[in-house]
N, C-alpha and C positions, 0 to 999 in steps of 0.2 A: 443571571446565569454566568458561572465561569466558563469560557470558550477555550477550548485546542482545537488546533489543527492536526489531523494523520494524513502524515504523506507516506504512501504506503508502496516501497517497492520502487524506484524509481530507479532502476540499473540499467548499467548499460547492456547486462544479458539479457533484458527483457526491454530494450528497443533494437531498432532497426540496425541489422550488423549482429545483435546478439547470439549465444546459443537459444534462448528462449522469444525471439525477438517480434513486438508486436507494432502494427502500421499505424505509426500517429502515435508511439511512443514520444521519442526526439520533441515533436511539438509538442505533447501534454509535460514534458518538463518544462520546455522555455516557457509555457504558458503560465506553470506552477510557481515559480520565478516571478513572472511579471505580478501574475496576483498576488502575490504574500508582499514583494514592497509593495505595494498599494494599499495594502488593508493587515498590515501586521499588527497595527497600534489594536485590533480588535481581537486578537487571540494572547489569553494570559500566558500558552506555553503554544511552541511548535514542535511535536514530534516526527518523526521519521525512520520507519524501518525498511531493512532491509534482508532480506536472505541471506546466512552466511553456514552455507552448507562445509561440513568435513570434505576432504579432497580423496580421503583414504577409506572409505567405506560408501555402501551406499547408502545412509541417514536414514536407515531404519524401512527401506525398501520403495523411499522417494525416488533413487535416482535406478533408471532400469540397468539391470544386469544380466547377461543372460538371456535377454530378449527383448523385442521391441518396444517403446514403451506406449501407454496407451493413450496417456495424456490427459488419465483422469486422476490416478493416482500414482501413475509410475514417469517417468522423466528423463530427458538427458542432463546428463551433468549439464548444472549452473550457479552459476555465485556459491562456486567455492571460496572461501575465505582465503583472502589477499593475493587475489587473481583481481588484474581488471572487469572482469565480469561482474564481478561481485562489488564494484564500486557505484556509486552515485554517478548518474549521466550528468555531462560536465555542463551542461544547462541549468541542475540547479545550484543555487546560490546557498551552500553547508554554512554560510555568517549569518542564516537564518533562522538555522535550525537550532530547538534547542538541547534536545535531550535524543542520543542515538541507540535505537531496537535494534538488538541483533534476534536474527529467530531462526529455527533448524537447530545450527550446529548438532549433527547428527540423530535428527528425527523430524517427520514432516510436520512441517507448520502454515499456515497461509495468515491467519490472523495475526497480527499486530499484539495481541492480547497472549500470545503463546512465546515471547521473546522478552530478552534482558537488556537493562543497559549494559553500557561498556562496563560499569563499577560490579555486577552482576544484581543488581537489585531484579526482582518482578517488575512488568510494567503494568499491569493491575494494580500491583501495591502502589506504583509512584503515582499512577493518574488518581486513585485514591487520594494519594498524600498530599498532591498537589489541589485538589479539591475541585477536582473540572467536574463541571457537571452536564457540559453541552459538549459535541462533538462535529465537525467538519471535518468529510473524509475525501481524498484526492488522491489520485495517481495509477498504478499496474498490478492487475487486471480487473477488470470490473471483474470479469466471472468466476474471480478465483481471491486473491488475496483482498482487492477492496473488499466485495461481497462479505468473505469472512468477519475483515475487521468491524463496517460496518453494523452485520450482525450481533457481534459480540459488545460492539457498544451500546445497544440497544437490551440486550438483555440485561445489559448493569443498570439499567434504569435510565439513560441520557437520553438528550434531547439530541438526534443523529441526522445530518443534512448529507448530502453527497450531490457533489457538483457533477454536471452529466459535463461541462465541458471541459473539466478538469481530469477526464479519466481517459483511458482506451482495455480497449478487451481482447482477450484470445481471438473469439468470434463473434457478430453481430447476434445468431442467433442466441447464444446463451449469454452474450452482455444483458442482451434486452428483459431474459427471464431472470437475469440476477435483480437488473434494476425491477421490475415487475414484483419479484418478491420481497424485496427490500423495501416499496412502499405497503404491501400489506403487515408486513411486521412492526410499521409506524415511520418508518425512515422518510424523511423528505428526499425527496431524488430534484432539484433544481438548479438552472443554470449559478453563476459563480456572480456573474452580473447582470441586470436586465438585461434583455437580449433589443434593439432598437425597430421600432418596428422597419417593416420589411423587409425586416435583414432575417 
């Protein structure tokens, strides 16, 4: 198998401080860091996207207006494009990465599979081209964007793992049903490294 890595989402509006900011962000980057120098030589490419919503509209009725948002499809503004929000949390190491997703710009997205690179290519088409056929997925939110990407790598046919100690979630309860259906749809959900026992 060809292996990638998706690091999905790892901003700093969606850690601690953020507009969208979740607990145990900050440490699932440093974490995401330490594992990728350790184990790079085993992924043919490292991708990584991120949100890069319009700042002048609401992206197609992502971001709420007019009313509160609900937090399942509506939002507060976040990672508008070239806003610090919208950057990589300075925990991970971008000399890592290979190839950068942008996804939104003006319509909701959660998947990894709904974003371009900088050149505008699809990233269907590149993971295609690139010829991965396994997939390692990591980082913000279990129950929303990993979930999706996930998902979407599994219906392309790959072989899709997702580290439980590489991620963090909106909430406990619906990380756990994300992760919960992500193993019926075939996804392996396991830790990143043996865990020792008694630990």
């Amino acid at each position: 198998m060809t292996r990638a890595l998706f690091i999905i989402d790892v901003q700093n509006d969606f850690t601690e401080g953020g507009a969208l900011g979740v607990m145990g962000g900050a440490d699932v980057a440093a974490r995401i860091t330490e594992y990728l120098r350790a184990h790079r030589g085993e992924y043919e490419r490292v991708y990584a996207s991120r949100d890069w919503h319009d700042g002048d509209n609401d992206n197609g009725g992502h971001f709420a207006t007019g009313a509160e948002p609900d937090y399942i499809d509506t939002w507060p503004p976040h990672c508008v494009a070239g806003t610090t929000g919208a950057e990589y949390h300075p925990a991970i190491d971008t000399a890592l990465i290979d190839a950068h997703v942008r996804k939104g710009q003006g319509v909701p997205a959660y998947s990894i599979f709904e974003g371009t690179l900088d050149d505008g290519r699809l990233f269907p088409v590149v993971l295609d081209d690139d010829g991965i056929t396994a997939v390692d997925v990591v980082g913000i939110a279990t129950d929303y964007c990993v979930r999706a990407s996930a998902l979407d790598a599994r219906k392309t046919g790959r072989a899709v793992r997702v580290f439980r100690d590489l991620i963090a979630g909106v909430a406990p309860t619906t990380s756990d049903a994300a992760l919960a259906e992500l193993e019926t749809e075939g996804v392996t959900v396991e830790r990143s490294t043996p865990q020792a026992a008694g630990a």
